[in-house]
BAMARDREN-8522 format. One record per residue (C-alpha): residue in three letters; y, x, z. Coordinates in Angstrom, 2 decimals. Each point is the difference from the previous one (the first is absolute). Layout:
N
    aa        yy        xx        zz
   Ala         Y         X         Z
...
//
This chain:
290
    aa        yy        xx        zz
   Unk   -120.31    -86.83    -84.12
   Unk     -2.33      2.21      1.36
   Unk     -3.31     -1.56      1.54
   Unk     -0.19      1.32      3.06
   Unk      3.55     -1.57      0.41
   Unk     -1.39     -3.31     -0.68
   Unk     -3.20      0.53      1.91
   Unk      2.28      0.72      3.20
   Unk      2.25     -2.95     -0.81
   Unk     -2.81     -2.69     -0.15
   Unk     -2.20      0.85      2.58
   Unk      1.04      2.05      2.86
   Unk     -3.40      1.10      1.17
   Unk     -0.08      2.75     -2.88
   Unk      3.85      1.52      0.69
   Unk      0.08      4.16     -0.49
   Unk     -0.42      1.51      3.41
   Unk      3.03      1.26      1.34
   Unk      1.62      2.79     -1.00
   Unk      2.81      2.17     -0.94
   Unk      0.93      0.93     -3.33
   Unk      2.52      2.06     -2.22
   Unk      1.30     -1.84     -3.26
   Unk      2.72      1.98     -2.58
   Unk     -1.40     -1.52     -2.97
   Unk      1.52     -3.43     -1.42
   Unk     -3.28     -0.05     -1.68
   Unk     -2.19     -0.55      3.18
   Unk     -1.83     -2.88     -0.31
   Unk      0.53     -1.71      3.55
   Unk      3.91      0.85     -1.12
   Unk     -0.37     -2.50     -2.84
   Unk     -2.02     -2.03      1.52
   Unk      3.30     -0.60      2.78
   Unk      2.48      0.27     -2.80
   Unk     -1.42     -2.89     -1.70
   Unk      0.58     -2.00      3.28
   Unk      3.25     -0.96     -1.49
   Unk     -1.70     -2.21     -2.30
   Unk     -0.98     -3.48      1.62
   Unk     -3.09      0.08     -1.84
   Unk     -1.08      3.44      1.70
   Unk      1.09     -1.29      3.99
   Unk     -2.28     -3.43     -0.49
   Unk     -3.00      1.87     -1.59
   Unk      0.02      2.01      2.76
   Unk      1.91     -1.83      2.84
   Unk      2.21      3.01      0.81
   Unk      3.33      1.00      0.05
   Unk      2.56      2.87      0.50
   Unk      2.75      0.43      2.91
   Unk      2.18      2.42      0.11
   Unk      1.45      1.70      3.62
   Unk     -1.36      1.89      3.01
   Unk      1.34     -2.66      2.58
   Unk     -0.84     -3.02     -2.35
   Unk     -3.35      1.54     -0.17
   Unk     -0.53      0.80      3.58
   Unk      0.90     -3.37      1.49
   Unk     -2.66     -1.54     -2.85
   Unk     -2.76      1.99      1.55
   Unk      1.31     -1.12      3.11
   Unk     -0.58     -3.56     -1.21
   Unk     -3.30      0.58     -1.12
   Unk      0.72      0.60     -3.73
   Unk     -2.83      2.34     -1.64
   Unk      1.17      2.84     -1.66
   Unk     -2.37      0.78     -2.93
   Unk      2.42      2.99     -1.07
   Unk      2.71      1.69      1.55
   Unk      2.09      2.37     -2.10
   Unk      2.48      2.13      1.58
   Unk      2.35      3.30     -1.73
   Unk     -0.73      3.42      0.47
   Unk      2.96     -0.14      1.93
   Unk     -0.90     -2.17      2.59
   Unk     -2.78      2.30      0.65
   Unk     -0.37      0.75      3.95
   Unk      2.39     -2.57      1.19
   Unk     -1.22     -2.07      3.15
   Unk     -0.03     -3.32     -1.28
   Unk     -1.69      0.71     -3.48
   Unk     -2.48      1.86      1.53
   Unk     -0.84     -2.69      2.15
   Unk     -0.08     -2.85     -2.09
   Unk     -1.93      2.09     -2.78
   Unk     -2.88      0.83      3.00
   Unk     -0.23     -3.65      0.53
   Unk     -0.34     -0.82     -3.52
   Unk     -2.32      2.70      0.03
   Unk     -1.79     -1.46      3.04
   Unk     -0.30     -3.78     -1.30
   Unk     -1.60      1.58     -3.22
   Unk      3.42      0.27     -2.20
   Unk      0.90      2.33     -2.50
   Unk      2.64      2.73      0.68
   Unk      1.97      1.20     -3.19
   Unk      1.97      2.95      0.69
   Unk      2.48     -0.32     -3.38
   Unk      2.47      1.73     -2.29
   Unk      3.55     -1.66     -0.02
   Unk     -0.48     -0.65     -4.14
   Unk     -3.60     -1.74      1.17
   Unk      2.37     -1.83      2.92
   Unk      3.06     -0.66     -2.17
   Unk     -2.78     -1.30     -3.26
   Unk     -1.75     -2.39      2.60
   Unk      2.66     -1.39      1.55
   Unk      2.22     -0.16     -3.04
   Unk      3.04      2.10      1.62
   Unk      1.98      2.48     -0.31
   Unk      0.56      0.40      3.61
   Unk     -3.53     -0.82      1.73
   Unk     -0.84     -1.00      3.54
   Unk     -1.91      3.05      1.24
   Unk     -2.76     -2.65      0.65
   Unk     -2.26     -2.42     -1.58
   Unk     -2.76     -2.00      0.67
   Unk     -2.49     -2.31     -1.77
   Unk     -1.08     -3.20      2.37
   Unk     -2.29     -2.84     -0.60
   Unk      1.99     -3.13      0.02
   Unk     -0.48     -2.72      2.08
   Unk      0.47     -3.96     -0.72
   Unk     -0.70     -2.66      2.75
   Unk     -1.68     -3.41     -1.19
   Unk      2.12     -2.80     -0.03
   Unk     -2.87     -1.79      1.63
   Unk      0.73      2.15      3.32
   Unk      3.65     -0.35      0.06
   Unk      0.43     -1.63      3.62
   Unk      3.65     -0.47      0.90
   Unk      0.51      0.03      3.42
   Unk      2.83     -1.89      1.84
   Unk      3.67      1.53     -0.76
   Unk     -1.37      2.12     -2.40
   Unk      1.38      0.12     -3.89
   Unk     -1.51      0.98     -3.08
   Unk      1.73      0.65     -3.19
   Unk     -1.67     -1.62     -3.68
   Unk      1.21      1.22     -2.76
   Unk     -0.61     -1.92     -3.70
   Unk     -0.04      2.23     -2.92
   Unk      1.75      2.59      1.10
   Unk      1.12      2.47     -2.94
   Unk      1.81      3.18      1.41
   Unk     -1.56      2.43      1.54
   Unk      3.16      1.02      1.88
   Unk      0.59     -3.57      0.86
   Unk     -3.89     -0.24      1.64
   Unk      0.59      3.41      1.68
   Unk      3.75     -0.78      1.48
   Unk     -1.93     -3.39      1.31
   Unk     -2.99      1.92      1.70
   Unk      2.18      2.34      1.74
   Unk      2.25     -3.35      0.62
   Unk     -2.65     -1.70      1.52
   Unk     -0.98      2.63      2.15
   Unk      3.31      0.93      1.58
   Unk      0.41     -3.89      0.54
   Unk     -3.30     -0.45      1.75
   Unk     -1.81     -2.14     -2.32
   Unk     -3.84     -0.08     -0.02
   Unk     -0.94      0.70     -3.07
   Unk      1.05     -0.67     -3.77
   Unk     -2.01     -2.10     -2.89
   Unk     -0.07      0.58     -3.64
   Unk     -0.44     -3.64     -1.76
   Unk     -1.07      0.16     -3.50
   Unk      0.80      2.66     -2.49
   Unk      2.15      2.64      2.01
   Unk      0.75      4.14     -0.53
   Unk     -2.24      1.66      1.47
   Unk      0.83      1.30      3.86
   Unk     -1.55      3.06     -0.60
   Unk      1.89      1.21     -2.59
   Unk      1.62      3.08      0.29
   Unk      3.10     -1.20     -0.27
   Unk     -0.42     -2.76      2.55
   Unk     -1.51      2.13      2.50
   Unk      2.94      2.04     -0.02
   Unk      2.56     -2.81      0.39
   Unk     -2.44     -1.45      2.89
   Unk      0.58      3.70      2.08
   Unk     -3.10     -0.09      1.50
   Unk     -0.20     -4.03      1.14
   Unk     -2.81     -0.56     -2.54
   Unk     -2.17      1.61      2.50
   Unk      1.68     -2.16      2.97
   Unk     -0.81     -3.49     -1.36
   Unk     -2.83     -1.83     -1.22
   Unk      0.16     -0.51     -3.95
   Unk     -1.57     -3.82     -1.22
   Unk     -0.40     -0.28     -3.92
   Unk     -1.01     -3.87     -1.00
   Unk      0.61     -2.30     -2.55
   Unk      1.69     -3.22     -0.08
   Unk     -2.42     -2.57      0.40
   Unk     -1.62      1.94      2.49
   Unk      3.24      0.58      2.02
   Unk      0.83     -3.78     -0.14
   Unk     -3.50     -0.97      1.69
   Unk      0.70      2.39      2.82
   Unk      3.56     -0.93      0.48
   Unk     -1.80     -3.33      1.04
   Unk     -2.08      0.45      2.44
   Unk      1.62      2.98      1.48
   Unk      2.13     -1.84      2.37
   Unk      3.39      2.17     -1.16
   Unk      3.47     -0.89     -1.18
   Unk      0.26      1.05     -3.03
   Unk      3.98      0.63     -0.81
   Unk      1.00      0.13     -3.76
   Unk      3.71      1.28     -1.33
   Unk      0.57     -2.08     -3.20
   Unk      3.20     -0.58     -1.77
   Unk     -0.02     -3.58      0.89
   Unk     -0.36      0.43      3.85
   Unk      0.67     -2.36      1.76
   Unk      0.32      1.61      3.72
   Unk      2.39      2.76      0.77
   Unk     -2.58      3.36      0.72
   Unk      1.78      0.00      3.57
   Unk     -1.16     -3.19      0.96
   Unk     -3.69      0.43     -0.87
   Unk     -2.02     -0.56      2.89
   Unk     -1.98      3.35      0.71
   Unk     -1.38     -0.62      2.94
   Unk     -2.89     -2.90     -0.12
   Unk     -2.43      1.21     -1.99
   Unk     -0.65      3.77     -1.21
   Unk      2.28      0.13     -3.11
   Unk     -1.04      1.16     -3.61
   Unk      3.09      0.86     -1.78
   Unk     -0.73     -0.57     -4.01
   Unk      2.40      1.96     -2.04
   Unk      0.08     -0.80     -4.20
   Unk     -0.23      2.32     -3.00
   Unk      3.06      1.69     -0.81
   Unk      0.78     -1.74     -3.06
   Unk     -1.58     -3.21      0.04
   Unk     -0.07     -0.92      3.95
   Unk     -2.83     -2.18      1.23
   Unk     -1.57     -2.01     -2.20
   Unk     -0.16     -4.02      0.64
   Unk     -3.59      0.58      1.65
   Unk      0.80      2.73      2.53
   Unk      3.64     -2.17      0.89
   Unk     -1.70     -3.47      0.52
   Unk     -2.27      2.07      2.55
   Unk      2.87      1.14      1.74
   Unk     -0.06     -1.53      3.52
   Unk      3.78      0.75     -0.16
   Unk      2.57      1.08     -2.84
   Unk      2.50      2.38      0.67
   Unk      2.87      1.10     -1.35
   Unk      2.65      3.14      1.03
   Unk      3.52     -0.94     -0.44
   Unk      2.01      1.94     -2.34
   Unk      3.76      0.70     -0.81
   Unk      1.46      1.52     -3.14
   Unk     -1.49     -0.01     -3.63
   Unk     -3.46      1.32      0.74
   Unk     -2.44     -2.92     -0.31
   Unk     -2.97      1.85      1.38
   Unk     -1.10      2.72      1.80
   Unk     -2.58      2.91     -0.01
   Unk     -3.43     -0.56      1.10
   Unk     -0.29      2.73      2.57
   Unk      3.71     -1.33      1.26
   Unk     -1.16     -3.44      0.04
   Unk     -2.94      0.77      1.58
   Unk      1.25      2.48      2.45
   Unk      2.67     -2.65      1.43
   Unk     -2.70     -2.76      0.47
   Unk     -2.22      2.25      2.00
   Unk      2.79      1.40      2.63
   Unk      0.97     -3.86      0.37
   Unk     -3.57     -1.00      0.69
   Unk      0.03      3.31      2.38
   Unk      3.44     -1.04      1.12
   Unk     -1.53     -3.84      0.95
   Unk     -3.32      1.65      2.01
   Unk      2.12      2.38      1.90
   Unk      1.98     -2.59      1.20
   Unk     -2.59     -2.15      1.00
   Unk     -0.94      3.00      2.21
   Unk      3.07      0.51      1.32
   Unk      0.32      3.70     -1.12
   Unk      2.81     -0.95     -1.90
//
């Protein structure tokens, strides 16, 4: 990795100034230096990470993601909206890469590339300044192993109104390629807690929240949960193991989804997905929007 790569990623006081540059070489260092953001390694060295998508990257700078690079192909050259966003990257102190499709299609690992990329700091909230508010619903997450599956529940979570998601112990990483793509742009929607167990347990404590568990031995059908008392942390297990003993005897409440025919279980993103739209279902009707 190139060091003014890592200079820029640790300390943004000494980021390139803005500008706009041409790139046809798959040799060009800042090229490698985003190509290797595929590698975990690479994104928490340098706390980065690539999108892909003109709207996905417009509503992020809308959000107040910083773009450190923006990447767009010759083709998109002169269109409104790439011209825009590139002179507010440009503005904010960004980088503009004006790129080759075989650069595009290398660094984004396609055959068929978006026309536009970006590069964007990441951002994690503390669990420390997690505050649920009343009717609000947050989604925790132990272990989670698929990238797909932690993308699908993002997006998920977002479409279902919940306020933000948690990643307890040792998870895939949300930014990910692959996860950012399955997320469709909610990664930059809701705010992303990574903690650890014991840590998550002494804030489940004096949080004031009820926190809702699914677990195989459920005792309480997921429809009869009450939603509505106390802002609601819905804790979802690991897709092979579930929740481990610790995490269930936490659980303010364990639920279970009834099922019919052979399947004994069901897919995390599923599961998940059907908890949050009940919880959703249970606040709407205590507003009477119903």
């Amino acid at each position: 990795m190139s060091e003014s790569f890592k200079d820029q990623s640790r300390d943004p006081a000494h980021r390139r100034v803005g500008q706009v540059k041409e790139v046809t070489s798959l040799t060009n260092p800042i090229v490698k230096d985003i190509k290797a953001l595929s590698q975990k390694k690479t994104r928490e060295e340098t706390g980065t990470f690539l999108a892909e998508g003109l709207k996905l990257i417009i509503d992020a700078a809308e959000l107040g993601w910083s773009i450190r690079y923006l990447l767009y192909a010759k083709a998109a050259r002169g269109k409104p909206l790439v011209e825009k966003v590139a002179a507010r990257t440009v503005a904010r102190g960004g980088m503009v890469l004006e790129v080759s499709e075989k650069v595009m299609s290398s660094i984004t690992r396609k055959d068929n590339p978006q026309m536009v990329a970006a590069v964007f700091d990441q951002q994690w909230m503390p669990l420390s300044k997690v505050r649920l508010e009343k009717d609000q619903t947050w989604v925790a997450l132990d272990r989670v192993r698929d990238p797909g599956n932690l993308g699908t529940i993002i997006r998920t979570a977002d479409a279902a109104g919940a306020s933000g998601v948690m990643l307890v112990g040792d998870c895939t990483d949300p930014f990910s390629m692959e996860t950012v793509r399955a997320t469709m742009g909610s990664v930059f929607a809701l705010p992303l807690v990574k903690t650890g167990l014991q840590e998550f347990l002494a804030w489940k404590k004096t949080a004031g929240i009820s926190l809702v568990a699914t677990h195989l031995a459920g005792a309480v059908d997921y429809r009869r949960i009450d939603y509505k008392s106390r802002p609601t942390v819905l804790l979802m297990g690991n897709e092979q193991s579930g929740l481990p003993e610790e995490l269930a005897a936490a659980a303010d409440r364990l639920a279970r989804i009834p099922q019919a025919g052979l399947a004994d279980s069901l897919n995390l993103a599923i599961a998940t997905g059907i908890m949050l739209f009940e919880a959703r279902r249970h606040l709407l009707t205590l507003e009477g929007a119903e």
